[in-house]
MARRO-98274 format. One record per residue (C-alpha): x, y, z. Coordinates in steps of 0.2 Angstrom, whole numbers, padded with zeros to 4 digits, always signed. Layout:
<nuros>
XYZ
...
</nuros>
This chain:
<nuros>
-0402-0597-0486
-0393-0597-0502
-0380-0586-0495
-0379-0597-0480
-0375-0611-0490
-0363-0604-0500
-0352-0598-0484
-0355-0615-0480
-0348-0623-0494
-0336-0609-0496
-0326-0617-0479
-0328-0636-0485
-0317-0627-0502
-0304-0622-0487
-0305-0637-0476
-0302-0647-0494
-0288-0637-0499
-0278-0642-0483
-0264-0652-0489
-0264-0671-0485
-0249-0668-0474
-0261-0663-0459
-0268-0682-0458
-0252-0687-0454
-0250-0706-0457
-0233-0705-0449
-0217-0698-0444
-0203-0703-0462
-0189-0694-0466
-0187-0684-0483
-0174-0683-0492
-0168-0670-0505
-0160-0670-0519
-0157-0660-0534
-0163-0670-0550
-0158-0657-0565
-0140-0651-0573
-0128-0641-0562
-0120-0635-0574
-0124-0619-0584
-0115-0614-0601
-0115-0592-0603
-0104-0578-0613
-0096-0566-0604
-0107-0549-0599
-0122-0563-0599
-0134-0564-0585
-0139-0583-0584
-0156-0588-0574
-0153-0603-0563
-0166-0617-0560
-0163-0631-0545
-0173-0643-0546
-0177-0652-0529
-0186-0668-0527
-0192-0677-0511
-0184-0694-0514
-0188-0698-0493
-0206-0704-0486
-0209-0690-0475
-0214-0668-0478
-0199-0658-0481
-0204-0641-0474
-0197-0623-0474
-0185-0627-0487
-0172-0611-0493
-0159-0611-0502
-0141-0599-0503
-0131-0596-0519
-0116-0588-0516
-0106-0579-0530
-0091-0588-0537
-0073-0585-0525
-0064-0573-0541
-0078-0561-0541
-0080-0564-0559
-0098-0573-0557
-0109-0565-0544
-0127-0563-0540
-0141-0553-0549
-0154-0549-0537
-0160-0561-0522
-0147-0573-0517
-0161-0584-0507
-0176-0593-0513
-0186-0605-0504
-0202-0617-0506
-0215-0619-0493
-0212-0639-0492
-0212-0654-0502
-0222-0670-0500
-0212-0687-0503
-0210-0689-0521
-0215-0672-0526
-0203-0657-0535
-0198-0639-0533
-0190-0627-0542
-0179-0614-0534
-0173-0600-0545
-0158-0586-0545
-0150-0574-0557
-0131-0573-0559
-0122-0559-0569
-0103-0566-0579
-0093-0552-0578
-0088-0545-0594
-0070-0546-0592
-0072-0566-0585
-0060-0578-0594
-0068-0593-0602
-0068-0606-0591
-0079-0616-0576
-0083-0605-0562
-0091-0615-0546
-0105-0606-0536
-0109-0613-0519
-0126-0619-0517
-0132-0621-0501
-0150-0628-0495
-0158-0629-0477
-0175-0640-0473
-0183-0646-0459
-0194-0663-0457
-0214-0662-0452
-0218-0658-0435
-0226-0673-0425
-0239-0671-0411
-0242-0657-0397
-0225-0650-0389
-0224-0658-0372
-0233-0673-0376
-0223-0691-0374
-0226-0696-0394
-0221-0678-0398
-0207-0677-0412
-0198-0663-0416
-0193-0655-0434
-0177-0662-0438
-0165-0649-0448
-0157-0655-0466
-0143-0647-0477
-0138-0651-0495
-0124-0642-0502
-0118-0642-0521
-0109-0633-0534
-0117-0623-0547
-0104-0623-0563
-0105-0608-0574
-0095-0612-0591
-0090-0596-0598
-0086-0594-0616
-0080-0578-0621
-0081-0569-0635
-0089-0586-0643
-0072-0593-0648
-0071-0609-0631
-0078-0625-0635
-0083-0637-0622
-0083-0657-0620
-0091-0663-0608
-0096-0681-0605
-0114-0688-0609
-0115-0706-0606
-0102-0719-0594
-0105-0737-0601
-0101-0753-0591
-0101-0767-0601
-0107-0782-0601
-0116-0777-0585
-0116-0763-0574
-0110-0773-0560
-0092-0780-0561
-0086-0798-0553
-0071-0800-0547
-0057-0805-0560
-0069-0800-0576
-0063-0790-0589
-0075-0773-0594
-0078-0762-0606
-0080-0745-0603
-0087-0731-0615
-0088-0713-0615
-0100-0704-0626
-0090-0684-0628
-0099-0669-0636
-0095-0653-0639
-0108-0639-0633
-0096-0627-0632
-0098-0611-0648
-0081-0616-0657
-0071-0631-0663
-0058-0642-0651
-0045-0647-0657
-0030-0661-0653
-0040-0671-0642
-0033-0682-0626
-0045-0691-0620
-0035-0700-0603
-0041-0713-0591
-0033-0711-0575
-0033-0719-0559
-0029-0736-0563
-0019-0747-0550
-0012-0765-0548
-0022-0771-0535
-0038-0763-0541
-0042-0761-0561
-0029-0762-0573
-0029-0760-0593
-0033-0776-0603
-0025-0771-0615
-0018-0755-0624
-0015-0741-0617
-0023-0729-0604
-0029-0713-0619
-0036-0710-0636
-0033-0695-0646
-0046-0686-0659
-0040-0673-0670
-0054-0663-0668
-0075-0661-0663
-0087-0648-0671
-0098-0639-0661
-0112-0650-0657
-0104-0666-0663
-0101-0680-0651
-0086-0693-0653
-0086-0712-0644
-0071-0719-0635
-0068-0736-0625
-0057-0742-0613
-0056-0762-0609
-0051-0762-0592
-0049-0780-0579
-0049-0781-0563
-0041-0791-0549
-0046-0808-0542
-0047-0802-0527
-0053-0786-0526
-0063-0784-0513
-0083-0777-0517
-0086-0760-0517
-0088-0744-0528
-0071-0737-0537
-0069-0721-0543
-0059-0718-0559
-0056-0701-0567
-0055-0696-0586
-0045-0681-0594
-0048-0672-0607
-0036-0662-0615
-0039-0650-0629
-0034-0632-0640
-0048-0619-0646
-0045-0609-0662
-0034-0599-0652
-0023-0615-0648
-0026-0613-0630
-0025-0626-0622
-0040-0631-0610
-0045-0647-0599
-0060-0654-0592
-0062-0668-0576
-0077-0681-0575
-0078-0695-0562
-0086-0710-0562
-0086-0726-0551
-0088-0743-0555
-0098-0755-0543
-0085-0773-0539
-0097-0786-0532
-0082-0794-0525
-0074-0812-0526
-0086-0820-0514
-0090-0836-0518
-0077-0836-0532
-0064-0849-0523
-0062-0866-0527
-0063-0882-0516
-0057-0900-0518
-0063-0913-0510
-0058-0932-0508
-0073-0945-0516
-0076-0962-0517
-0061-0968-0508
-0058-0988-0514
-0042-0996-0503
-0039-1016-0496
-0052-1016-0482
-0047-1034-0476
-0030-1042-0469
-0015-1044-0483
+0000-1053-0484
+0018-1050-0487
+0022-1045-0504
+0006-1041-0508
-0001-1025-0521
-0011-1014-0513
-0021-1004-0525
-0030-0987-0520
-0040-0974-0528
-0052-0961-0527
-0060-0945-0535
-0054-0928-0534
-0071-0915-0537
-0069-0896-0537
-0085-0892-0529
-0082-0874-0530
-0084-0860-0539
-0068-0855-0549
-0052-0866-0555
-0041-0875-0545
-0023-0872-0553
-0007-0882-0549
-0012-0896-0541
-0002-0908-0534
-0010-0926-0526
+0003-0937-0515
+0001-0952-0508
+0015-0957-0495
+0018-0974-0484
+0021-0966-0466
+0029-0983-0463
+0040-0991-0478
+0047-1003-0468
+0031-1013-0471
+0022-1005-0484
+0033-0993-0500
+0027-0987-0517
+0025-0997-0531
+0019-0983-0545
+0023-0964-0544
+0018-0957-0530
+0013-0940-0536
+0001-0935-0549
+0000-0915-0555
-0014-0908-0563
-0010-0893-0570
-0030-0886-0567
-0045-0894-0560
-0062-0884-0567
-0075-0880-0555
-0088-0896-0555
-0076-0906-0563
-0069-0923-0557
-0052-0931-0557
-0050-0950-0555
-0032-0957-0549
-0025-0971-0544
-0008-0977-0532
-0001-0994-0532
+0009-0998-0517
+0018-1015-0511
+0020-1024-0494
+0037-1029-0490
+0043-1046-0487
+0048-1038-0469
+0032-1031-0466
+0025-1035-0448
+0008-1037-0443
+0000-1022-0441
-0008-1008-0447
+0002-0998-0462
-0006-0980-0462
-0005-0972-0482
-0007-0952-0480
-0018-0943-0498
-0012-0925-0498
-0021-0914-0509
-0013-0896-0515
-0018-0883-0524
-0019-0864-0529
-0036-0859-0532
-0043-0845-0544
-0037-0832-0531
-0021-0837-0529
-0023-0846-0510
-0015-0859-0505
-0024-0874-0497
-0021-0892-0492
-0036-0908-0491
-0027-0921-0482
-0037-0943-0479
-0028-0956-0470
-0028-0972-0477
-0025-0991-0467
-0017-1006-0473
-0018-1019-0461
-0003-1032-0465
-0003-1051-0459
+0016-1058-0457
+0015-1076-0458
+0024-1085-0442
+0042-1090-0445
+0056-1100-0434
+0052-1112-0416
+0034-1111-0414
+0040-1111-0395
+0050-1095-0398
+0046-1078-0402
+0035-1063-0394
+0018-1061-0395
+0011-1048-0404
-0008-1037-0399
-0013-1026-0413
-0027-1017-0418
-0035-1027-0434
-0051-1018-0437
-0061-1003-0429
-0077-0994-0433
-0087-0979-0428
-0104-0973-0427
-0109-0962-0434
-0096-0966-0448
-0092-0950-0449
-0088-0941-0432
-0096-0925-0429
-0085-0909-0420
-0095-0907-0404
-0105-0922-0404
-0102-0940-0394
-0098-0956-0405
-0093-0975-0402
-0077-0982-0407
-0075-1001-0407
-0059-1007-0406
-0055-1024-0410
-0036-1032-0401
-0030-1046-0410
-0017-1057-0401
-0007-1063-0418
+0002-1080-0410
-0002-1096-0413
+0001-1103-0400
+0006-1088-0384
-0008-1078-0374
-0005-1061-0369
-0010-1055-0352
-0013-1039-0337
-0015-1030-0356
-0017-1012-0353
-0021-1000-0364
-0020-0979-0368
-0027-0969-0378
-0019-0952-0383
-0024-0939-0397
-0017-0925-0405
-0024-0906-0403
-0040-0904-0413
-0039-0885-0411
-0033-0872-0425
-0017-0865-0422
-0026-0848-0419
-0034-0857-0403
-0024-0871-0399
-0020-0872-0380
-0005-0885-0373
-0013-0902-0366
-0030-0899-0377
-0034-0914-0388
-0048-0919-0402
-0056-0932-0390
-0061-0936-0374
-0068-0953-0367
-0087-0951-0357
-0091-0957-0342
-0075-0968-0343
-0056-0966-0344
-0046-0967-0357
-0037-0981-0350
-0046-0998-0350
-0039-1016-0344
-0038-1033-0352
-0037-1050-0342
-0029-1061-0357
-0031-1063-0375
-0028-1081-0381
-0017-1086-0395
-0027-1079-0411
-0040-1073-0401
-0048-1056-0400
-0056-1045-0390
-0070-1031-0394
-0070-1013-0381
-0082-1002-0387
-0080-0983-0380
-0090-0968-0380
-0079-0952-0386
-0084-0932-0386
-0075-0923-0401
-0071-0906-0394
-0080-0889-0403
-0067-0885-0413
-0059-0900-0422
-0051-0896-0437
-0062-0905-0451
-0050-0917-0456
-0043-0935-0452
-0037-0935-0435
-0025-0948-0426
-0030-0957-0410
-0013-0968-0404
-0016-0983-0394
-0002-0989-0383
-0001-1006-0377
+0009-1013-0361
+0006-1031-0358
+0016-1050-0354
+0019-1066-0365
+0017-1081-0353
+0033-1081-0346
+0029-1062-0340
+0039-1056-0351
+0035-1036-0350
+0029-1029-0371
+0025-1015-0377
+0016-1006-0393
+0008-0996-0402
-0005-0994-0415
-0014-0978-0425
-0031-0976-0428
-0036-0962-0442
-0053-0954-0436
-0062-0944-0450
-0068-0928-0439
-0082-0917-0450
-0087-0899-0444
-0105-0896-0443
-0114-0884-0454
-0125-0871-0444
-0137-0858-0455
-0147-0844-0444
-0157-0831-0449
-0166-0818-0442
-0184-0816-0441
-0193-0816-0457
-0199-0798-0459
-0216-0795-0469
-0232-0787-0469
-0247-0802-0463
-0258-0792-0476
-0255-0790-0493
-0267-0785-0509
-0270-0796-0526
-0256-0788-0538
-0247-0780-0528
-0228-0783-0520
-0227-0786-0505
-0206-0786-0499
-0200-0801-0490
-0185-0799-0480
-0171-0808-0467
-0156-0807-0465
-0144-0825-0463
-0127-0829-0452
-0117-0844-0454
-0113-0847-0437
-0102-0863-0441
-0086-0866-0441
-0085-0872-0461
-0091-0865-0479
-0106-0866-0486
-0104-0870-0502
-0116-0866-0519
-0128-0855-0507
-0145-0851-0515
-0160-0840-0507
-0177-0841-0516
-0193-0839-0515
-0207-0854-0517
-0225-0853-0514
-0240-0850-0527
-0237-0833-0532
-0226-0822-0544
-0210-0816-0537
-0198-0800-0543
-0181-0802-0537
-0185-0820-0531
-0168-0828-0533
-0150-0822-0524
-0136-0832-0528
-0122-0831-0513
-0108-0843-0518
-0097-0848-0505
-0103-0841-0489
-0089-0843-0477
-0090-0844-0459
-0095-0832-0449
-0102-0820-0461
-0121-0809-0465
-0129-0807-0477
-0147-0801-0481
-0160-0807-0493
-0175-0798-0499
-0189-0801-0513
-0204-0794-0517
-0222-0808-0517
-0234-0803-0529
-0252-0811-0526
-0263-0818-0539
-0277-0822-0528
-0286-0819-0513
-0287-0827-0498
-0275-0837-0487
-0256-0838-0498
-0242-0847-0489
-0224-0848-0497
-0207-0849-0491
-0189-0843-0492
-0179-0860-0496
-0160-0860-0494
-0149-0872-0503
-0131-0878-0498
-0120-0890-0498
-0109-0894-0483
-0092-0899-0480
-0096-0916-0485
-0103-0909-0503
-0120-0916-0498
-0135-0904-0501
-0144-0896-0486
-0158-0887-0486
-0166-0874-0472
-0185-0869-0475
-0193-0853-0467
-0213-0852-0469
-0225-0838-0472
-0241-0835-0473
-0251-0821-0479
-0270-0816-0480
-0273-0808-0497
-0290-0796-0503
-0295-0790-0516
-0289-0774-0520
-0301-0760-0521
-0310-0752-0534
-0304-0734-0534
-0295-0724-0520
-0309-0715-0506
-0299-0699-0508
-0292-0700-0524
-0275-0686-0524
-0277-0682-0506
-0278-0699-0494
-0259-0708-0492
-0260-0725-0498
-0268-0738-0489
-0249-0744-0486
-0243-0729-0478
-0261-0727-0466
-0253-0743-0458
-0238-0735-0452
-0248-0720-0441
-0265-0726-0438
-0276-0719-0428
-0265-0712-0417
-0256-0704-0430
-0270-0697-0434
-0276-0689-0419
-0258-0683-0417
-0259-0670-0432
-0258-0652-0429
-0270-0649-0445
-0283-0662-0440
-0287-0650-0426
-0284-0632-0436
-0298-0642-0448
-0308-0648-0434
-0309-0628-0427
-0314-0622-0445
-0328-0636-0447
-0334-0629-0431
-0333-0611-0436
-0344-0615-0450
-0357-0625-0441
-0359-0612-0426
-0359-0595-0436
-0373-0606-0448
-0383-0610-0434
-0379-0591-0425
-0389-0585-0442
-0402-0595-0444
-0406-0591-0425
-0405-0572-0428
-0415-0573-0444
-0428-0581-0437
-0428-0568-0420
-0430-0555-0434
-0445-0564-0443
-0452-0565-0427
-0451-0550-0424
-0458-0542-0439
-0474-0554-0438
-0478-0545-0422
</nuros>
């Protein structure tokens, strides 16, 4: 019986010693890489042993993995014994060693000599062949240079670079000047000599030298001594994010005064100039809201805020009389501001004057706004301002024409939103004492509300609903007025800005005398912000203390810039990488979001990713997108500590997964083994006892 047991436990021993990869909790991807030195330092006539290191960085089983060194092109370097080595396979996370032998001739020169490296593996099989869920090994390669550093005769030293630091940060904005440092040592067996240490591939639309100039020189390093050097580097406004590769040069003698050289490169990581522009808007806009008479001051102001996220430079504020026969500058009529800081605000103020000429109408006063911002563009903000002017009646009250003007109108909403309907009330004031006007009819035209990109002949910025944009009045009595109210659509893609609508009158005096006019109304047109994201990607279940990613990725699918963008994450839990900053997110642009939620308690959590903007208008919006997460307690100890995925990973397979594995069967037969020959010999043994009694 003893001995039964023993086979027994002697096949659980096997069955244990099956690696975990046969419960396969599903199909990843590995991923190799080699996580030690390449390069190798040996003397002439020296055999050096060569260690790759390999580490699983994927989430899947790298399997059948071999690797190939090949000697160096010259001959000089070549292979001592096998030239292959492999390892059986390497769970996710998990390293391996391959090993050679090479042989430096003794003749070899002292220098680098590169050996090819290359490395084959496959991924785990999946399933039974034939079978729909069946997934075959997929086949990898890695290939790199193994650098053998020959110092003959003990007379060669070699630098070589330790460290690359970027400061302040590792990751560089747009326009900021850096730091960079290099930490040299000489491992080489002798002394250098006459050092050049040379930066190299600088440019003028990528990095350029703050100051100085691109190399430093040492006049020599001992063997095993290490020497610092910095570089302070800036780079352009509008470089664009991405990694840059720069190269530095070092150029030295041995005690021989041969001259030798070594190349490292390294790249710099750019986070780009998004969200560094600057953007001016027009605030608090105070001008004559009534009627005013001839010769009259007319005072305007507003506020000039930089709501964006870099300087505004050169800029120059106008304001101009589209009609000085009525209405002419009385102050300067241009204002330069040498820079405008981002979030600061700039008051100013215009005086004009009304002309003793001046006829009763509306005087429009165009605000220009110009500036260069951080990044050298160009842009322009442009508002429309009206002064409505009342001429006093002159000459034979029985003679003269009469004259219909416009002397107020309104909107709603106020603000006229790009692809939404709005009212317009126009009020048409008769200005004689003492003459009606009559058979009045009335136009209306508007310019192109398009960009010059999509701008199409005959397209305008507004179209009447369910009406025409031509409407008839009867009469208008001397000083009387009459209110038409009409319902507009503003076409999709309006430029956000102050757009013109003409009105042009045809009507009769008394005596039927056939008049004509015309009369400008400004229409402030804003462009809609529109945020979308995607769908909000996360596990429903999640453990006390541990992260838990939340991800989605956003659009702005508008046709303006959201400005000041910020992503977060709210709810009653700890947060790691909780907060992302975007800047100015312009139109019709990605990006993605991702933070990890870290529970405190069980039970039902709900939070929320929050994003923050302002619109065109600088007032803030905000778009909320909810979670909810069920949170347990997480457990006391793993069920099969060292041998059992993570409870995480068992998600992704399940029990399919499971019932999928190749080695959950192969284990299932050797569980059977055991159990069938046990019971075959307790069967026999007791035949034989039997037996023996009779």
């Amino acid at each position: 019986m003893k001995r039964v047991l023993s086979i027994f436990l002697a096949v659980l021993l096997v069955i244990l010693q099956v690696p975990n990869i046969g419960f396969a909790y599903g199909v990843g991807n590995p991923n190799l890489v080699i996580s030690n030195s390449n390069t190798y330092t040996a003397e002439a006539g020296e055999t050096v042993s060569i260690s790759v290191k390999l580490k699983n960085t994927g989430d899947g089983y790298a399997t059948n993995i071999s690797g190939s060194l090949s000697g160096d092109s010259t001959g000089m370097v070549y292979i001592d014994g096998s030239s292959y080595d492999s390892i059986k396979n390497l769970r996710d996370g998990s390293t391996g060693t391959l090993s050679f032998k090479v042989k430096v001739d003794e003749s070899a020169d002292g220098k680098n000599y590169s050996l090819p490296l290359n490395i084959t593996y496959y991924s785990e099989e999946y399933g039974w062949p034939g079978e729909e869920d069946y997934v075959a090994p997929q086949k990898f390669t890695l290939t790199e240079n193994i650098n053998i550093r020959v110092a003959q005769n003990k007379t060669s030293p070699q630098l070589v670079v330790n460290r690359v630091d970027i400061m302040p940060s590792s990751t560089v904005n747009a326009g900021e000047t850096i730091a960079v440092g290099f930490d040299i040592e000489n491992i080489g067996s002798s002394i250098a000599k006459d050092l050049r240490i040379t930066l190299e591939g600088l440019k003028n639309e990528g990095f350029t030298l703050a100051k100085g100039v691109n190399y430093k020189t040492v006049q020599s390093l001992e063997v095993g001594k290490k020497t610092y050097v910095y570089f302070e580097l800036k780079s352009q406004k509008t470089l664009a994010g991405g990694s840059y590769e720069l190269n530095l040069k070092l150029s030295y003698k041995d005690i021989k005064n041969q001259a030798l050289t070594d190349e490292s490169n390294f790249f710099i990581t750019v986070a780009g100039n998004k969200g560094q522009s600057s953007n001016l808007i027009i605030e608090n806009l105070v001008s004559p809201t009534g009627s005013i008479g001839q010769n009259k001051e007319v005072d305007i102001s507003f506020d000039i805020r930089n709501q964006g996220q870099a300087d505004a430079k050169n800029v120059v504020i106008t304001a101009s009389s589209e009609d000085q026969s009525g209405v002419v500058p009385k102050t300067v009529s241009t204002i330069k501001l040498n820079s405008l800081a981002k979030g600061a605000t700039e008051k100013v103020n215009f005086k004009f004057l009304t002309t003793k000429a001046s006829e009763t109408k509306n005087y429009p006063i165009k605000i220009t706004v110009k500036y260069v911002d951080d990044l050298g563009k160009e842009d322009t903000v442009e508002q429309f301002v009206g002064v409505f002017v009342v001429a006093p009646e002159t000459g034979d009250p029985t003679k003269g024409k009469p004259k219909l003007i416009i002397d107020k109108y309104s909107f709603e909403p106020q603000l006229v939103k790009a692809g939404e309907n709005f009212e317009m009330t126009l009020s048409f004031y008769n200005t004689s004492s003492n003459k009606a006007v009559k058979n009045i009819k009335i136009f209306l035209t508007a310019e192109s509300g398009a960009t010059k990109d999509t701008e199409k002949a005959g397209n305008s910025a507004f179209t009447p609903v369910d009406s025409s944009n031509t409407f008839y009045i009867d009469s208008i009595p001397p000083k009387g007025r009459v209110e038409k109210t009409i319902t507009m659509f503003t076409v999709p893609d309006a430029i956000a800005k102050t757009h013109t609508i003409t009105a042009n009158f045809e009507y009769e005096d008394s005596e039927g005398t056939e008049l004509k006019d015309i009369e400008l109304i400004g229409v402030p047109v804003v462009q809609q912000s529109r945020l979308e994201t995607a769908e909000l990607q996360l596990y429903p279940d999640a453990m006390v203390g541990q992260p838990l990613p939340v991800s989605l990725e956003f659009y702005n699918t508008g046709k303006v810039t959201l400005y000041n963008m910020m992503v977060k994450l709210e709810g009653d839990f700890q947060t790691e990488n909780g907060s992302y900053y975007v800047g100015n997110f312009d139109s019709g642009s990605s990006e993605f979001f991702e933070g990890m939620v870290i529970p405190s308690q069980p039970g039902e959590l709900t939070g929320a990713v929050l994003f923050t903007y302002e619109d065109s208008t600088g007032q803030k919006q905000e778009l909320r997108k909810e979670f909810t997460l069920n949170v347990t307690e997480m457990p006391p100890m793993e069920e099969f500590p060292g041998e059992m995925p993570p409870p995480d990973d068992m998600k992704s397979g399940g029990i399919k997964g499971i019932l999928k594995s190749k080695w959950l069967w192969i284990s299932l037969v050797i569980i059977g083994a055991g159990v069938g020959g046990f019971i075959f010999y307790k069967k026999k043994k007791k035949e034989k006892e039997m037996a023996l009694d009779e």
